[in-house]
TORKOL-4160 file (C-alpha; in steps of 0.2 Angstrom, whole numbers, padded with zeros to 4 digits, m for minus):
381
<pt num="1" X="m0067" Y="0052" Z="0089"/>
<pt num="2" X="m0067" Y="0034" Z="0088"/>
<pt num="3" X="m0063" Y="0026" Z="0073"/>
<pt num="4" X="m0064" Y="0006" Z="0067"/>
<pt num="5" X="m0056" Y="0001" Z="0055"/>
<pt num="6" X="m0061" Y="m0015" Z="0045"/>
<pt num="7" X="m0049" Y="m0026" Z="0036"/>
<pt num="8" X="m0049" Y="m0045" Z="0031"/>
<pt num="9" X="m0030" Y="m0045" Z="0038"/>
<pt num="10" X="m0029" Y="m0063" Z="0027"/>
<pt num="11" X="m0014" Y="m0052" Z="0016"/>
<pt num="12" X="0000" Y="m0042" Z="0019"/>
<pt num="13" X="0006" Y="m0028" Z="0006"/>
<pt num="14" X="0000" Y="m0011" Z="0005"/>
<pt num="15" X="m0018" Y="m0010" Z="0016"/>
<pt num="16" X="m0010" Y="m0015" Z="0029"/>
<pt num="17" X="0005" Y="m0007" Z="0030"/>
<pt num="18" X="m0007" Y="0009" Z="0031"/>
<pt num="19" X="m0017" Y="0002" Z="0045"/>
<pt num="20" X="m0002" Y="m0002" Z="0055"/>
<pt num="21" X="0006" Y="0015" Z="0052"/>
<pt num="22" X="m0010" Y="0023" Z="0059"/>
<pt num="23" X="m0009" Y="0013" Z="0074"/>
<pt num="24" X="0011" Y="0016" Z="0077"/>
<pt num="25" X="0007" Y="0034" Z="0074"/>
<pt num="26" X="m0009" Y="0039" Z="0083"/>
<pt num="27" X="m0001" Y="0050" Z="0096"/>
<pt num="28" X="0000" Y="0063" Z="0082"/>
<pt num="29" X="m0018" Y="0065" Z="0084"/>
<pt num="30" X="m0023" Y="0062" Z="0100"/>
<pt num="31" X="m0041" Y="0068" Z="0094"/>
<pt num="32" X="m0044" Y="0050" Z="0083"/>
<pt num="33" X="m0042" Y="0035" Z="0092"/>
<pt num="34" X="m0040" Y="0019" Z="0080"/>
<pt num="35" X="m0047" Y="0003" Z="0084"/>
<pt num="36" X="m0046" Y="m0013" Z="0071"/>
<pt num="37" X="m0058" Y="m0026" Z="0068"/>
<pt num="38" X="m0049" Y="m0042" Z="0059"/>
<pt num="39" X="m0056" Y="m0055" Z="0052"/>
<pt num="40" X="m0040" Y="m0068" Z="0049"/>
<pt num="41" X="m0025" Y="m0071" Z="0061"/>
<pt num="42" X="m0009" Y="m0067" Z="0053"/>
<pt num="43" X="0005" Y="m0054" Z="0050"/>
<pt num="44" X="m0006" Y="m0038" Z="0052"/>
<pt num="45" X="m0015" Y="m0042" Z="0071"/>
<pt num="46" X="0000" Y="m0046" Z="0076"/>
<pt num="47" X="0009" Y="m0031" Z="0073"/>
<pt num="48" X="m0004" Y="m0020" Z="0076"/>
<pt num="49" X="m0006" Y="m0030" Z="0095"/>
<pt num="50" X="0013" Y="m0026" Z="0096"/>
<pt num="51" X="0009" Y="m0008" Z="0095"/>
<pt num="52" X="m0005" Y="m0012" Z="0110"/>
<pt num="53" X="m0017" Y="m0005" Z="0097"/>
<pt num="54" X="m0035" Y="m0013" Z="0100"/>
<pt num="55" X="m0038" Y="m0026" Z="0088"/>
<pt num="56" X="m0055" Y="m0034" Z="0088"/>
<pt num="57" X="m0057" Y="m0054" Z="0080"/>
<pt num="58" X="m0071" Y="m0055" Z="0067"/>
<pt num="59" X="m0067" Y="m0074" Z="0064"/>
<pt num="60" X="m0063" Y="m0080" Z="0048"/>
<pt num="61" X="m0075" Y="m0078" Z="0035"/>
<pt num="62" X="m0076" Y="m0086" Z="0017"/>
<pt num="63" X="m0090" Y="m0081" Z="0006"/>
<pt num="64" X="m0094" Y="m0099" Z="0000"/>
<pt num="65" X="m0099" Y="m0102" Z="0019"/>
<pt num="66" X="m0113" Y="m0092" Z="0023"/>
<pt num="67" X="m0114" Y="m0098" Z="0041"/>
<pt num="68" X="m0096" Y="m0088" Z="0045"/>
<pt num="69" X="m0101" Y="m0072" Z="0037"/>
<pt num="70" X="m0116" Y="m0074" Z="0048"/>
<pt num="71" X="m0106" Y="m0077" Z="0062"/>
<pt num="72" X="m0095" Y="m0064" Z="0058"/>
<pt num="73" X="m0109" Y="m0052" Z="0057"/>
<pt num="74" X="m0116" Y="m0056" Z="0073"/>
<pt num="75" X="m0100" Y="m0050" Z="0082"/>
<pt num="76" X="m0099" Y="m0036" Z="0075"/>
<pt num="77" X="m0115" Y="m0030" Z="0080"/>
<pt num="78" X="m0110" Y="m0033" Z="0098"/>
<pt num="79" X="m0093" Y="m0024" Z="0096"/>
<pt num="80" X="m0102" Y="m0009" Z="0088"/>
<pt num="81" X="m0115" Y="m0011" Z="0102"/>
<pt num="82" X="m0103" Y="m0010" Z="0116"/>
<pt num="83" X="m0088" Y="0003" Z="0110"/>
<pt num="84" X="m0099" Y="0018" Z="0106"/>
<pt num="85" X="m0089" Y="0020" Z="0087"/>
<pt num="86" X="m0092" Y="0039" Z="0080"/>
<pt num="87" X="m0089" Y="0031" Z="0063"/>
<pt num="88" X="m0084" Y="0014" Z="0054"/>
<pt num="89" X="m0070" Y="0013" Z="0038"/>
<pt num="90" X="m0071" Y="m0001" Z="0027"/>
<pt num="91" X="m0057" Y="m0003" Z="0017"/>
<pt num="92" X="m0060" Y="m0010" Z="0000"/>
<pt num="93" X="m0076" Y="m0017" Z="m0003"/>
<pt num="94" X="m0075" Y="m0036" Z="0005"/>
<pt num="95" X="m0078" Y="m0029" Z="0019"/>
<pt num="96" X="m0090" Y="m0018" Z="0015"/>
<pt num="97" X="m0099" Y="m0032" Z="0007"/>
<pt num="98" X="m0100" Y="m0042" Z="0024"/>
<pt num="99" X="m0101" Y="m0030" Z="0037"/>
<pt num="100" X="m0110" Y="m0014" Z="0028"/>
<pt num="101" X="m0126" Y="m0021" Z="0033"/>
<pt num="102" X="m0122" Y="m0023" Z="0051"/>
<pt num="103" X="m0115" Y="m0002" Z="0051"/>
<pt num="104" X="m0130" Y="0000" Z="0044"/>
<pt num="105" X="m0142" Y="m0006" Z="0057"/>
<pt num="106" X="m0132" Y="0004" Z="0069"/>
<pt num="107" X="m0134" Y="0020" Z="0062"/>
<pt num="108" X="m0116" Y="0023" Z="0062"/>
<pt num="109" X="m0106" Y="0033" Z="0046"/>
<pt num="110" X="m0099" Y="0021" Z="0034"/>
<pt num="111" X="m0081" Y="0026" Z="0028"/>
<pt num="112" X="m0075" Y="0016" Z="0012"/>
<pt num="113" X="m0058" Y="0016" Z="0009"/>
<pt num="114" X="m0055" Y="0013" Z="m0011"/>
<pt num="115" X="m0034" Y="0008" Z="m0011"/>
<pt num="116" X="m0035" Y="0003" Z="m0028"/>
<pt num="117" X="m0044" Y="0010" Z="m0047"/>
<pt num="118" X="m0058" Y="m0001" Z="m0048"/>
<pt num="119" X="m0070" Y="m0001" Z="m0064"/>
<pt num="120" X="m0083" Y="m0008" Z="m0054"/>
<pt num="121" X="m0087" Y="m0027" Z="m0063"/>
<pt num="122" X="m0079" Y="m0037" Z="m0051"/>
<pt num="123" X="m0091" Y="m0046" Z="m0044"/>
<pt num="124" X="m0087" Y="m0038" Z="m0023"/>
<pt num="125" X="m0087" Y="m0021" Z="m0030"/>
<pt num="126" X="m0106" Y="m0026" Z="m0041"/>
<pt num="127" X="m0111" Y="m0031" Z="m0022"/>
<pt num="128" X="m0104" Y="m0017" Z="m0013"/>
<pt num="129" X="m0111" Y="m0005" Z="m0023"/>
<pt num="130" X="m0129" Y="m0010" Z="m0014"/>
<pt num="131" X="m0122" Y="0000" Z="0001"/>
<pt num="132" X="m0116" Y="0018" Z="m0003"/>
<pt num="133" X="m0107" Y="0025" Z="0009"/>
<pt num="134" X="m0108" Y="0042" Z="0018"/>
<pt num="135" X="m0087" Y="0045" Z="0012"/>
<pt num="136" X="m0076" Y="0037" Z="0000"/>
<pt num="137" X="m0057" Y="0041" Z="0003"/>
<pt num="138" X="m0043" Y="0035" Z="m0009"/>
<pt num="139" X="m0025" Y="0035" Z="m0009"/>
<pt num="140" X="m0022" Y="0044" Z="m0025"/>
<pt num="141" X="m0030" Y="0058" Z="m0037"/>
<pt num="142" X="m0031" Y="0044" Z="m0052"/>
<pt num="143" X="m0039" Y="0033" Z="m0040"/>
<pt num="144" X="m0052" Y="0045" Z="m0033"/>
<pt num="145" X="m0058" Y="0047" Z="m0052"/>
<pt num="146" X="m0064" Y="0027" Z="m0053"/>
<pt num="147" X="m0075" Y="0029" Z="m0039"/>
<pt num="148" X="m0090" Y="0032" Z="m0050"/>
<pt num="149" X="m0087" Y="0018" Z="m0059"/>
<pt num="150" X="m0093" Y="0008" Z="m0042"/>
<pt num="151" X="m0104" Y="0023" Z="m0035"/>
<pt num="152" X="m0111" Y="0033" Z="m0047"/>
<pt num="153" X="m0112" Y="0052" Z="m0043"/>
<pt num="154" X="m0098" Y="0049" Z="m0027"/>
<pt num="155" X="m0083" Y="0059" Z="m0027"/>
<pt num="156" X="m0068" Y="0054" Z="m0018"/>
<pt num="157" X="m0059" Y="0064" Z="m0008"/>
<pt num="158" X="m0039" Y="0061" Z="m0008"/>
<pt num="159" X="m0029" Y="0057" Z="0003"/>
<pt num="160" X="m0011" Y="0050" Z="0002"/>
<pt num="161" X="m0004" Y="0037" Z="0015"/>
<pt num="162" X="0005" Y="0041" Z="0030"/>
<pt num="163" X="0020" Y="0035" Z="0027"/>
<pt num="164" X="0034" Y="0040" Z="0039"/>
<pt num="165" X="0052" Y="0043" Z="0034"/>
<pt num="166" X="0062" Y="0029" Z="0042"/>
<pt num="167" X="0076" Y="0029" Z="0055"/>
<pt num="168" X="0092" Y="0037" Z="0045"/>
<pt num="169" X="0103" Y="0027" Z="0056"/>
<pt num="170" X="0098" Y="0013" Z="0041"/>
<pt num="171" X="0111" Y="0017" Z="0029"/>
<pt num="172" X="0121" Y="0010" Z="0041"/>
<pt num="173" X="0114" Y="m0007" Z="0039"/>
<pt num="174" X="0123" Y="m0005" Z="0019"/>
<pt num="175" X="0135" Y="m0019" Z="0021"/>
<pt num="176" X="0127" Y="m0030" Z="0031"/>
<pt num="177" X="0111" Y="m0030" Z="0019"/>
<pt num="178" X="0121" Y="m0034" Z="0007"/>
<pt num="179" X="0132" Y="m0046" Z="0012"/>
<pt num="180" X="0115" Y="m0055" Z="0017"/>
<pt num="181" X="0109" Y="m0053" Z="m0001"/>
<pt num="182" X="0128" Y="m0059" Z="m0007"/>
<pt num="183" X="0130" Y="m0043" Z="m0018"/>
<pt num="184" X="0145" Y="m0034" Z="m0020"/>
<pt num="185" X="0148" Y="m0016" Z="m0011"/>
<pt num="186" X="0152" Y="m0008" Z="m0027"/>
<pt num="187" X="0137" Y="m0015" Z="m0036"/>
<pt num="188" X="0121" Y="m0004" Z="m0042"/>
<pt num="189" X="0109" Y="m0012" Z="m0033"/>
<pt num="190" X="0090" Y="m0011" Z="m0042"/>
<pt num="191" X="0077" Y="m0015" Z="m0031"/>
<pt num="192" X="0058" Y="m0019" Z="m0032"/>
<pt num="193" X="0048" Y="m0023" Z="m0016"/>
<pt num="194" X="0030" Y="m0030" Z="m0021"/>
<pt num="195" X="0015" Y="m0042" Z="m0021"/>
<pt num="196" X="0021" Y="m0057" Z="m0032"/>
<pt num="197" X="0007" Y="m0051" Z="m0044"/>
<pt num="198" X="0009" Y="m0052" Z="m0064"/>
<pt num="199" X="0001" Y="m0036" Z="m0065"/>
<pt num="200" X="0017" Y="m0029" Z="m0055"/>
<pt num="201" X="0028" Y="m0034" Z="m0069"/>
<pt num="202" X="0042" Y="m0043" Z="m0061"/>
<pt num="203" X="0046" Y="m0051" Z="m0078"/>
<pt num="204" X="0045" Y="m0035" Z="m0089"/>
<pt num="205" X="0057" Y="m0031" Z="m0075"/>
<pt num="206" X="0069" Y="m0047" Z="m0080"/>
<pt num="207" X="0068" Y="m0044" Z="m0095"/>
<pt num="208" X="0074" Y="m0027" Z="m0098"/>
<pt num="209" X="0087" Y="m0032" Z="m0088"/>
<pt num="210" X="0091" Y="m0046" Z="m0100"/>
<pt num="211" X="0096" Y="m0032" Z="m0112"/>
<pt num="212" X="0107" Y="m0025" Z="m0098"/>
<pt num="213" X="0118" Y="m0041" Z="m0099"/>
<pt num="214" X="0133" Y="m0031" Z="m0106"/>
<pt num="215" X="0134" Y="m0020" Z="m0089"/>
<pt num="216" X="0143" Y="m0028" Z="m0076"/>
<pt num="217" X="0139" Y="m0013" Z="m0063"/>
<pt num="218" X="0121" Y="m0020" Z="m0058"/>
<pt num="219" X="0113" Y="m0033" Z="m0047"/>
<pt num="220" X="0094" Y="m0036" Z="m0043"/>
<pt num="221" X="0083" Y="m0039" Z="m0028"/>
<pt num="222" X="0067" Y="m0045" Z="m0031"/>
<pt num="223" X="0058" Y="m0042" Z="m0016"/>
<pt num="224" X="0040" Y="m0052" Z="m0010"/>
<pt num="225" X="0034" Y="m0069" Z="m0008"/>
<pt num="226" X="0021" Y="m0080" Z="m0012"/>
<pt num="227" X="0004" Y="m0078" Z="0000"/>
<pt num="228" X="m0006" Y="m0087" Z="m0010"/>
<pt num="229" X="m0004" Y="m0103" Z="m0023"/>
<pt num="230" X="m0003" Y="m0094" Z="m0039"/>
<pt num="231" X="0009" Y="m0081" Z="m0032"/>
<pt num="232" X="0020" Y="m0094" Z="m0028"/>
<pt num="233" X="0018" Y="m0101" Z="m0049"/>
<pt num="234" X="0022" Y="m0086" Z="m0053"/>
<pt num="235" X="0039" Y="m0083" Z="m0043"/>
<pt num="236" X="0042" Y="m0100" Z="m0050"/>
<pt num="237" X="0040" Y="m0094" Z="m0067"/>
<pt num="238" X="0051" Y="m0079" Z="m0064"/>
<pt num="239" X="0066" Y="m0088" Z="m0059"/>
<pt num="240" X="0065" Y="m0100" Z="m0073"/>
<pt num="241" X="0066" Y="m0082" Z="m0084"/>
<pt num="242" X="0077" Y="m0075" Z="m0075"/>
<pt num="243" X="0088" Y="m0091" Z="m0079"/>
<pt num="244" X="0085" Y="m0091" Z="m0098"/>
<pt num="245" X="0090" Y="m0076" Z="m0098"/>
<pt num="246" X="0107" Y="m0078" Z="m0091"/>
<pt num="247" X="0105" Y="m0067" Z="m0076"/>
<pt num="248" X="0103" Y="m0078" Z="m0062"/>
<pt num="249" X="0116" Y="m0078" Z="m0054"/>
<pt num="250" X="0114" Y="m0058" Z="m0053"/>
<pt num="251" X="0097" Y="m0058" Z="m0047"/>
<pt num="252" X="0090" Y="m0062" Z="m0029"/>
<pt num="253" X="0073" Y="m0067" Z="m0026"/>
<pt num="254" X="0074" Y="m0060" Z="m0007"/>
<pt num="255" X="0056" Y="m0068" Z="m0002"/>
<pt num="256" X="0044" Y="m0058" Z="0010"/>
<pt num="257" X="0053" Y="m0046" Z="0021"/>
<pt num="258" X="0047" Y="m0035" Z="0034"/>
<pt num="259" X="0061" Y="m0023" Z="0034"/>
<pt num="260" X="0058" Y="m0016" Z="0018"/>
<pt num="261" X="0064" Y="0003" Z="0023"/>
<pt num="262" X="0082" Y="m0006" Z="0027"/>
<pt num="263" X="0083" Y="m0016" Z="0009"/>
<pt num="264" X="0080" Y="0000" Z="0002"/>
<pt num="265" X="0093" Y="0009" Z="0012"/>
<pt num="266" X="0106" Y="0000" Z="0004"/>
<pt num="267" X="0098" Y="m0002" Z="m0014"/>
<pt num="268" X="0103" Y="0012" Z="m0028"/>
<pt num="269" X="0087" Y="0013" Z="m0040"/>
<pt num="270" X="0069" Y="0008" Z="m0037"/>
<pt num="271" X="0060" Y="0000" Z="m0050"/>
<pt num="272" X="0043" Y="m0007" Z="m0052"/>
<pt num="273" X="0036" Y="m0007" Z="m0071"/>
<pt num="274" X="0016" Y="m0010" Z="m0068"/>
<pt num="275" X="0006" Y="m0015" Z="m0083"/>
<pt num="276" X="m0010" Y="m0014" Z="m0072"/>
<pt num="277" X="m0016" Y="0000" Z="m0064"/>
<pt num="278" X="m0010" Y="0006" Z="m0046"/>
<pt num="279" X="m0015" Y="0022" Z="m0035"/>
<pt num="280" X="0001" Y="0026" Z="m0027"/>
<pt num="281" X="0008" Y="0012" Z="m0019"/>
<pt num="282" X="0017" Y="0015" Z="0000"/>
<pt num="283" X="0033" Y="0007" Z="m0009"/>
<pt num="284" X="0035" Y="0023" Z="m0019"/>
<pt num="285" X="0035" Y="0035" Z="m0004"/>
<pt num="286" X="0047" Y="0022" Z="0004"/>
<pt num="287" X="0059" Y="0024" Z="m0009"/>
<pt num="288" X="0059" Y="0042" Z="m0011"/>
<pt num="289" X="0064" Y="0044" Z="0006"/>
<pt num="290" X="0078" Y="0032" Z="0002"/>
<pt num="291" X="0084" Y="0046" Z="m0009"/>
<pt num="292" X="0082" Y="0032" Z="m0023"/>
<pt num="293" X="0077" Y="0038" Z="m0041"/>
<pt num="294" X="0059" Y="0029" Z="m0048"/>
<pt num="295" X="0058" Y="0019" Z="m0064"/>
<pt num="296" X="0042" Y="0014" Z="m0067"/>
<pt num="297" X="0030" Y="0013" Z="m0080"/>
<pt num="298" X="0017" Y="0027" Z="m0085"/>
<pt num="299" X="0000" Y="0025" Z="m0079"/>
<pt num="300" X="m0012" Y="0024" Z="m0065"/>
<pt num="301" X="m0006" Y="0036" Z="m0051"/>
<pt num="302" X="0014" Y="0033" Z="m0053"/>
<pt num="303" X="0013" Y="0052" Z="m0061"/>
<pt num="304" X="0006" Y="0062" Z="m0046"/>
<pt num="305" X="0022" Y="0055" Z="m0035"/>
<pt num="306" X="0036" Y="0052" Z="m0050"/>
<pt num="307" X="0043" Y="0066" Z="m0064"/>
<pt num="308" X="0059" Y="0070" Z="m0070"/>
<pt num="309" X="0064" Y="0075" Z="m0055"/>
<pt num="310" X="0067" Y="0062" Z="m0047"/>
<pt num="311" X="0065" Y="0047" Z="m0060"/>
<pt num="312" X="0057" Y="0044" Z="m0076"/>
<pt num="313" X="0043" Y="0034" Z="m0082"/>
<pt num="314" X="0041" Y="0025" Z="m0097"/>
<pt num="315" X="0027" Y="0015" Z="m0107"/>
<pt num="316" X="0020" Y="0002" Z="m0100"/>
<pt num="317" X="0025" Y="m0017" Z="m0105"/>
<pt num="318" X="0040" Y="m0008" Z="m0115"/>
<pt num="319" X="0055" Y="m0017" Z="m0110"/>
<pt num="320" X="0066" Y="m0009" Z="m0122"/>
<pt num="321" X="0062" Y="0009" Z="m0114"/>
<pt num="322" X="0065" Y="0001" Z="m0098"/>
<pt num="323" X="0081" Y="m0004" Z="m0099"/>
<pt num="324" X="0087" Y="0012" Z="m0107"/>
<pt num="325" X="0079" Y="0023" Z="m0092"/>
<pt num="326" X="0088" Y="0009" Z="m0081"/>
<pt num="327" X="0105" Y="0009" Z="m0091"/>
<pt num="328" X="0108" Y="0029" Z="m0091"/>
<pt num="329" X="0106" Y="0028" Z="m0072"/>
<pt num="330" X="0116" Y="0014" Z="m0071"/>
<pt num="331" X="0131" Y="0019" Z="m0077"/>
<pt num="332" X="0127" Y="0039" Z="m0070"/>
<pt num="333" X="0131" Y="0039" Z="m0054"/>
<pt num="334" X="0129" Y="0059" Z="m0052"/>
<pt num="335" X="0114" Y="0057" Z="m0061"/>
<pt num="336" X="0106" Y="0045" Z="m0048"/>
<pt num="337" X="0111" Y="0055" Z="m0034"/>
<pt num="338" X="0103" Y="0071" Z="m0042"/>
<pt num="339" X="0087" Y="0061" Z="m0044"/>
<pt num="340" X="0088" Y="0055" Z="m0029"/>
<pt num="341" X="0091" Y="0069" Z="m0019"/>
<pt num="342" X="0075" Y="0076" Z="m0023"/>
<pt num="343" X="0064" Y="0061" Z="m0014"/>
<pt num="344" X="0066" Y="0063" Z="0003"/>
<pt num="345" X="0057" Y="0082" Z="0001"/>
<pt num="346" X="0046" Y="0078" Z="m0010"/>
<pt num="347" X="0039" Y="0062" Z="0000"/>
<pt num="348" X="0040" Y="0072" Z="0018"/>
<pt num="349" X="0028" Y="0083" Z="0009"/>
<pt num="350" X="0016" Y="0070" Z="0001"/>
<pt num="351" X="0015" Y="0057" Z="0015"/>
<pt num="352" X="0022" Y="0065" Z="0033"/>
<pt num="353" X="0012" Y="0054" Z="0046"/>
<pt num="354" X="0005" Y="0070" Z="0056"/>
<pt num="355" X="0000" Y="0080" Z="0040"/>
<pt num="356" X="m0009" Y="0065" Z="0032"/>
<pt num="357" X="m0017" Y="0059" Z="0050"/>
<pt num="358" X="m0024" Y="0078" Z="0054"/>
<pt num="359" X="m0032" Y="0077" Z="0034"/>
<pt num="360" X="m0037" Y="0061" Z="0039"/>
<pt num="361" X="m0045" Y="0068" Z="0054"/>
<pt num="362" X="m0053" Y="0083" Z="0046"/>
<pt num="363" X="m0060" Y="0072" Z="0030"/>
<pt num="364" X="m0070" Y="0060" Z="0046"/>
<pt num="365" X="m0076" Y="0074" Z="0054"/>
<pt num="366" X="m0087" Y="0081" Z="0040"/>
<pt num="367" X="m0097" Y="0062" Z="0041"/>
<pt num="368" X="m0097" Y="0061" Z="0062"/>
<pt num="369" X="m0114" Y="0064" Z="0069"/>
<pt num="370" X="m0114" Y="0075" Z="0084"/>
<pt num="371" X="m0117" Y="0066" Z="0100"/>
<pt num="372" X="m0134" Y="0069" Z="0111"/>
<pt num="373" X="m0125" Y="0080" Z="0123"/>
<pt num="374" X="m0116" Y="0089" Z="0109"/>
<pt num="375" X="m0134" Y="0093" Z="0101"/>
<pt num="376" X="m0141" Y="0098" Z="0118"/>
<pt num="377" X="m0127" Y="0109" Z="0120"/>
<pt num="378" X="m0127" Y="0118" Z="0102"/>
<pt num="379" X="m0147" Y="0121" Z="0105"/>
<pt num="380" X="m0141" Y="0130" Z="0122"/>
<pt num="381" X="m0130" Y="0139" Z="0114"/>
């Protein structure tokens, strides 16, 4: 089966991280071979060339310019003319807005990947919904449930990301990571690895620890950087906070990394207290595997990967609760290790890269129209 996946590939966070696992892993199923088609130069072709994975140009395409999504489209009709796809994934709706036209005329089934709850009024999703596809998968059960909202009487089917447990040869890396980071060996180290995004909560984040000031135990690491111009406001307006609050000097703002798995190695507590509503974000299967208890806050999809098992959840925006989930974890080391301990098993069984490919796999199959030769030979038969 030959599968293209669609991405703008202007962005790096959690879209892309999937597409690049599915390339780094697709020797688990030999039976789906991935292809990309990007539309914007950057972080993700380049990593996905790295891994030798075809990667197809689209060219850039801005919706103000008509005259490049035409362009844009026009390629794509050759690619899908000339590489004989069995089906196309879209994932999220821009692309699905420019190029669901183009699948369309070539007979092809449409995928659509919804990574994020939508409630259908955003202007892409108002457009996308003129092209229902043959399959919608999302990343979470919470998310599945929005799908309506853009494509009434479509029901989702569920599959989490493959996310693969990294190299354990990384929590060998402890102190070097933190001496890069300047932060003590013996310091509980709290870490958040996101989008700069004021839905995110950074600054709840700051300022639960603000109430924390009386502990001398902790350090943070903000992890993430600016990709675009309001992003890089809002980093500005989080050190400003973090200053007021008389925490600077314990907080690092660690910028855009692309060794996330190793930061988390040597981090002690992952936390991440959205007030906007998130599937299951690749972060939170990371940090499980790190064996690193979750704080986070108590909506979207957080609840079908955190418990009290293995960290706690609190109200959204509350950074009172926050800092009391963070404080008895803090200054419990026994209790962050029991936590803890139950992440690695609990994310092997939620995101293992060969269980979720073969889902994957089986969820395409049921769209996948049989070949001529495959018709001729089921008549025969």
């Amino acid at each position: 089966m030959k599968v293209l996946h669609i991405s703008p590939g202007k962005l790096y966070g959690g879209v892309e991280t999937l597409l690049v696992t599915l390339a780094r892993y697709r020797h688990l199923c030999p039976a789906m071979e991935p292809e990309f088609a990007i539309c914007f130069e950057g972080r993700l072709a380049e990593e996905l060339r790295g891994l030798d994975a075809p990667v197809h140009p689209m060219g850039e395409v801005r919706m103000s310019r008509p005259q490049t999504v035409l362009r844009a489209r026009r390629r794509m009709k050759s690619l899908l003319r000339s590489r004989s796809f069995d089906v196309v994934i879209c994932h999220m709706a821009w692309p699905l807005v420019v190029f669901g036209v183009t699948i369309a005329a070539a007979h092809l089934p449409m995928v659509f990947w919804l990574h994020g709850a939508t409630t259908g009024r955003h202007w892409l999703g108002r457009w996308a919904r003129m092209r229902k596809p043959d399959l919608a998968i999302a990343p979470s059960r919470f998310t599945a449930d929005t799908l309506p909202a853009m494509f009434p009487g479509l029901r989702g089917q569920v599959i989490n990301y493959a996310v693969a447990a990294p190299d354990q040869s990384l929590r060998g890396d402890r102190a070097a990571v933190r001496s890069e980071l300047e932060t003590g060996s013996d310091s509980v180290v709290i870490i958040q690895a996101s989008r700069l995004e004021e839905w995110k909560e950074q600054m709840v984040h700051l300022e639960a620890l603000g109430n924390l000031r009386d502990l001398n135990e902790w350090s943070c690491w903000i992890v993430g950087g600016p990709q675009r111009q309001h992003e890089a406001s809002y980093l500005a307006a989080l050190k400003e906070f973090a200053s007021r609050l008389g925490i600077v000097d314990r907080v690092r703002f660690a910028g855009q990394r692309a060794d996330v798995p190793r930061l988390l190695a040597a981090a002690d507590i992952y936390c991440q207290p959205n007030t906007g509503l998130e599937g299951l974000p690749i972060v939170f299967a990371e940090a499980l595997y790190a064996a690193l208890p979750i704080v986070s806050s108590n909506l979207g999809g957080f609840w079908e990967a955190v418990d009290d098992s293995c960290g706690a959840l609190v109200p959204a925006g509350d950074s009172s609760a926050l800092a009391n989930a963070l404080r008895r974890l803090i200054v419990d080391k026994d209790l962050r290790h029991k936590l803890g301990a139950s992440g690695p098993p609990r994310a092997w069984a939620m995101f293992e890269p060969g269980r979720q490919t073969k889902k994957l796999f089986d969820a395409l199959s049921s769209v996948v129209r049989p070949s001529p030769a495959e018709i001729q030979t089921l008549h025969s038969i």
